[in-house]
C-alpha positions in Angstrom: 12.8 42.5 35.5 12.8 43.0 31.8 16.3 42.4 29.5 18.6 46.2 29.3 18.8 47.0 26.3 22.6 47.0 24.5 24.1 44.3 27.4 23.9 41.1 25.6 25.9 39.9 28.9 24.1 36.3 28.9 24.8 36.1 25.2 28.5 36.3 26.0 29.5 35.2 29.7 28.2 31.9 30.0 29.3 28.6 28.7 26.5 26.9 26.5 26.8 23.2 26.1 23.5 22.7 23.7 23.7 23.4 19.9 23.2 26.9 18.3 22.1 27.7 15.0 25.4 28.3 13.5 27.9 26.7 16.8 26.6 23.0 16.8 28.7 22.2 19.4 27.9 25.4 21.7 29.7 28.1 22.6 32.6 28.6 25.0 32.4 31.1 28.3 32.9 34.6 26.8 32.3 33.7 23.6 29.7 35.8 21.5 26.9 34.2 20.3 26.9 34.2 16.7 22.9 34.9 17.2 23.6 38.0 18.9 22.5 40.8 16.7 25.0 44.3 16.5 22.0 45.7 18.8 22.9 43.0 21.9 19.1 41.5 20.7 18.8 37.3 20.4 17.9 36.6 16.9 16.8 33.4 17.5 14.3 34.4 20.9 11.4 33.2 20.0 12.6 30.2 17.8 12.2 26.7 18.7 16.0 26.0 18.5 17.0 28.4 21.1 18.7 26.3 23.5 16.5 25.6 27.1 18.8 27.7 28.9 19.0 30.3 27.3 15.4 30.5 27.6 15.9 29.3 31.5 18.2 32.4 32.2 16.2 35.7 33.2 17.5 38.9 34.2 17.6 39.2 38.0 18.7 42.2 40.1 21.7 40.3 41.9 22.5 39.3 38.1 22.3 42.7 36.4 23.3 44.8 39.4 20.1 46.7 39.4 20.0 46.2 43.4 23.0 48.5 45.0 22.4 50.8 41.6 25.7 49.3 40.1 23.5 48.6 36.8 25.7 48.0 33.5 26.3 45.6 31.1 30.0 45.2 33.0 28.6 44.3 35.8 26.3 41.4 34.5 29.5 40.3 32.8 31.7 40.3 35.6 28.7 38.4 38.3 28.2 35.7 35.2 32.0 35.4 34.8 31.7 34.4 38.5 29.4 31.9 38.0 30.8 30.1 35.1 34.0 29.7 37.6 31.8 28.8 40.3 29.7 26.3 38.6 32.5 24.9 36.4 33.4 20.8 36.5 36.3 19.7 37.6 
């Protein structure tokens, strides 16, 4: 399953412990990524400082909805929302 264009959902939802470019310390859950460009596009994709989970994240139907034709950048949101809650230490 390729990326939808103008969702930028796994650039936003999830917590990211690992340095950025430009957020050393990572980013927050629901936080933009300050390498998200204005077109929901990663500017650092193919760069060898992308964080491993970034690059370890793929869009998935469950993820992006794409299965029960509920397909929209809300809805990635929302399911990764769930996830960070779900997956979150105590």
């Amino acid at each position: 399953m390729e990326c939808r264009a103008s969702c930028g959902a796994c650039c936003i939802a999830p917590s990211i412990s690992s340095a950025i470019p430009g957020m050393p310390d990572g980013k927050p859950a629901g936080v933009r990524c300050v390498q998200l460009a204005e077109d929901f596009r990663c500017m650092i994709f193919n760069d060898p400082r992308r964080p491993l989970v970034c690059g370890g994240l793929k869009a998935r139907t469950e993820m992006c909805g794409a299965e029960k034709g509920l397909a929209g950048r809300e809805f990635a949101l929302a399911y990764l929302d769930r996830l960070e809650l779900a997956t979150r230490p105590d």
